[in-house]
N, C-alpha and C positions, 0 to 999 in steps of 0.2 A: 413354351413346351419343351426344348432343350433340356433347361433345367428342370422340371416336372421328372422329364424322363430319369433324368441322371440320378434324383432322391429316390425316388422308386425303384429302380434298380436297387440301388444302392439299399433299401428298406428290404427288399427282398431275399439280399445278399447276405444282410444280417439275420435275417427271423425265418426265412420261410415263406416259403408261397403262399398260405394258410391266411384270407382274409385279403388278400393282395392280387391277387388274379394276376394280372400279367402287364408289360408296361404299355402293351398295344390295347389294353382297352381304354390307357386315357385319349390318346386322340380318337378312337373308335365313339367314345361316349361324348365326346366334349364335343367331335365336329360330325359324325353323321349317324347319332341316335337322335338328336332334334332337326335332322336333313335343312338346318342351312338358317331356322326360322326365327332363333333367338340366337344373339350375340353371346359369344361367349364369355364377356366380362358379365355379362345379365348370372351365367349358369354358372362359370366356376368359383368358389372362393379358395385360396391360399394365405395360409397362417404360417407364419416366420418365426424362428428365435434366433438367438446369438450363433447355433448351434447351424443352421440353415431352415431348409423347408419343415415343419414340425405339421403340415397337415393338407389336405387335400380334398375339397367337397365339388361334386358334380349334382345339380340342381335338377330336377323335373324331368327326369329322365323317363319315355311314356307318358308323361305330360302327369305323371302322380309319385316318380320314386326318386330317391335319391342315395347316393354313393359318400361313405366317408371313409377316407384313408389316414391312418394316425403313422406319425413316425414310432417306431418298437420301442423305444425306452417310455414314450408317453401311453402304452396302448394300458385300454382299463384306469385311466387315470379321471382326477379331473378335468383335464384341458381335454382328453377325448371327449370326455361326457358335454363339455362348455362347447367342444366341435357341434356335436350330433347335435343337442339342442339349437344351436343357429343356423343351423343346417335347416334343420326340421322348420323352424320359422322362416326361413329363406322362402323352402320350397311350397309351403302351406300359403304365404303370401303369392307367389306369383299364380296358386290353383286357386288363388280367389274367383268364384262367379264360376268354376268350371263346369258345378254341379257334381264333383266327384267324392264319394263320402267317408274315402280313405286316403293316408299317405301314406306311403310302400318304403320298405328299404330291404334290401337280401343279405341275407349273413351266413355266412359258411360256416358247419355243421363241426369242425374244431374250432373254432373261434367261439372258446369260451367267455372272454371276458367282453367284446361284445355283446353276445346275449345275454349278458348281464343286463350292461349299460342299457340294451336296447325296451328289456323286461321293466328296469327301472325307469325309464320316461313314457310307460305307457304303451310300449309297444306287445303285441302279441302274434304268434307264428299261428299262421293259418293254410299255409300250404306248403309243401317239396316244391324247391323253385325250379332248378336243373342240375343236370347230374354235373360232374366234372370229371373230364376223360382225361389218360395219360398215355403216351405212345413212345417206344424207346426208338430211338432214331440212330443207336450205334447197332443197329442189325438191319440185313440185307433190303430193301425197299422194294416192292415189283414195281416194274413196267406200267406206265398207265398207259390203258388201251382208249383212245379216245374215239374210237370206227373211223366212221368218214369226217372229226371235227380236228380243227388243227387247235393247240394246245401252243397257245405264248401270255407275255407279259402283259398289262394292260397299258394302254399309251393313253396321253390327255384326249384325242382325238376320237376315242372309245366311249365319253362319256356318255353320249344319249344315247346306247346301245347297253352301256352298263346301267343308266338309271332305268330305261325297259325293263331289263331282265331283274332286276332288285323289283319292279311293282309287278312283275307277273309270275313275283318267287314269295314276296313276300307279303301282298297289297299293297304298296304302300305309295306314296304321291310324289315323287322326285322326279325333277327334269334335267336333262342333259344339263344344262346351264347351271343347276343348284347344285348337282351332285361336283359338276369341278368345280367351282366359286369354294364350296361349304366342306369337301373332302380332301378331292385332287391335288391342290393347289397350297394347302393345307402342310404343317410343321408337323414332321411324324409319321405322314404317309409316303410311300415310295411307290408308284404303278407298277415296277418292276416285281415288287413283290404281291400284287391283283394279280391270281394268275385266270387267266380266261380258257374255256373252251369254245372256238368260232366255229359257225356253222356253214354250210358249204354256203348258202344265200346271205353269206354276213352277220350273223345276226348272233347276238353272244348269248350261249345255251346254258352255262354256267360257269360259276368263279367264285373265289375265295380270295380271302387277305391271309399271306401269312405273315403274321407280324413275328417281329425276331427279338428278343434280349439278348444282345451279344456277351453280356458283362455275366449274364447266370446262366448259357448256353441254353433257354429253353425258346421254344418256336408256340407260336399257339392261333390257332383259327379262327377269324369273326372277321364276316359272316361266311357261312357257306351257303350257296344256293345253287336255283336251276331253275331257269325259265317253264310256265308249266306247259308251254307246246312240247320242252324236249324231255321230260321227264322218265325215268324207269329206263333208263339208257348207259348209266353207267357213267356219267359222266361228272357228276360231282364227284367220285373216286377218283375219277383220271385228275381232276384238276388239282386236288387233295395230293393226292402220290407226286405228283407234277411239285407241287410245292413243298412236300416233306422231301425228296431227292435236292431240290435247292437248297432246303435250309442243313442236309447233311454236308455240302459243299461247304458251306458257311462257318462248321463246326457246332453247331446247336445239337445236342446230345437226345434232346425231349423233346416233344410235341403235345399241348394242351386243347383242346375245346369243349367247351361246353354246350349243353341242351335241352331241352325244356324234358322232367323226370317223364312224361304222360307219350314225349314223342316215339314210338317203337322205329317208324323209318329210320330217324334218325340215329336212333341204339346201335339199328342193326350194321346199315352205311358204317359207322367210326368201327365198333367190333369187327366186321369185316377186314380190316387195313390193322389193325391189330391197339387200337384204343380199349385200354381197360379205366374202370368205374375206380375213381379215387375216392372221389368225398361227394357233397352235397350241397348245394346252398339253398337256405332256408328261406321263405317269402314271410315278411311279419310286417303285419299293419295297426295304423294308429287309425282311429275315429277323430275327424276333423274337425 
């Protein structure tokens, strides 16, 4: 993961964020978008030249999509396109028997020579996937008001409290045990940057990653959430503000997240705190 991080950066530094999202989604996707279930040597592959890292695939991502990252001198190329097709057989093998009757992949709305590649192996865009927000983080930051919930880091000892409020933010099935085994514990994650809001009875109401590029000073959030007992409280923004004030200390200039295009709470929450609409990414699927 080390080295992951360092090309990616590094690929970023050279071309642009456009296509590359940010370096906190590879541990985000590789260890807690499949919550712990499949190995990671099963989900990622890495392609190498003389040159270093020349590529980077994240496998069954939602159990139907998958992620490829080209280094910038190869993007639009053959080796891209020789990526995305093995990629694409990767992930269509392990959906054997799912019953699922598409495979997914997103592609951001400048990333022209992806949708190319993507158009030419069959692929077709069928929906606005999420928006992508931008936040300047060298102007003043407010106060997060968090009421009566106290506002810190997240610690290993948090975790059945964090995998709670992640299934009653988001549905989903994680247990104390898998979320630190398959996240916490994990190359890339820091708890210190979880920032949690705790509720007078203990219990964590909501929280955010903010993951940091130190090398391109930008900051960007996955996930955010909010348990739904504490919901319309204001407290996804405190923990938000909680963490753009940290990553100003840090020296991070930007702040990114993203959102499903359809969500309005969510619009409304980032524009609030002063996220404006960059770009787009695109949802295109193959017939299997």
């Amino acid at each position: 993961m080390p080295r992951l991080l360092e090309a990616f950066a590094g690929w970023i530094a050279e071309a642009g964020w456009c296509g590359y999202d940010h370096t906190g989604e590879l541990p985000h996707r590789i260890y807690a978008s499949p919550r712990g279930r499949w190995p990671a040597e099963k989900l990622v592959q890495v392609w190498e030249s003389d040159a270093g890292i020349a590529g980077i695939a994240i496998n069954l991502r939602f159990g139907v999509a998958f992620d490829v990252f080209t280094a910038p001198a190869l993007r639009g190329s053959d080796a891209e396109r020789q990526m995305l097709r093995s990629t694409l057989e990767t992930t269509t093998g392990l959906m054997n028997g799912s019953g699922e009757p598409y495979v997914l992949t997103d592609v951001w709305d400048c990333d022209v020579a992806r949708i190319r590649l993507a158009t030419e192996l069959g692929f077709e865009q069928f929906r606005i996937w999420d928006e992508v927000r931008v936040a300047d983080l060298l102007r003043p930051i407010p106060e997060p008001d968090p009421g009566g919930f106290v506002l810190r880091g997240a610690r290993l000892e948090d975790a059945d409290e964090l995998a709670a409020a992640r299934n009653h933010s988001f549905g989903s099935d994680w247990t104390g045990e898998r979320y630190r085994s398959a996240v916490m514990t994990k190359p890339g994650y820091d708890p210190g940057r979880e920032v949690v809001a705790v509720a007078p009875d203990g219990r964590i109401a909501a929280y955010t990653i903010g993951w940091i590029d130190v090398r391109n000073k930008v900051g960007h959030f996955e996930p955010v959430g909010t348990h739904s007992d504490f919901r319309r409280r204001g407290l996804a923004r405190a923990v938000m503000l909680r963490a753009m004030k940290q990553m100003q200390r840090d020296g991070i200039t930007v702040a990114t997240v993203h959102h499903l295009a359809e969500n309005v709470p969510a619009r409304r929450l980032y524009e609030s705190i002063g996220f404006e609409k960059r770009h787009e990414t695109l949802g295109f699927r193959r017939g299997l």
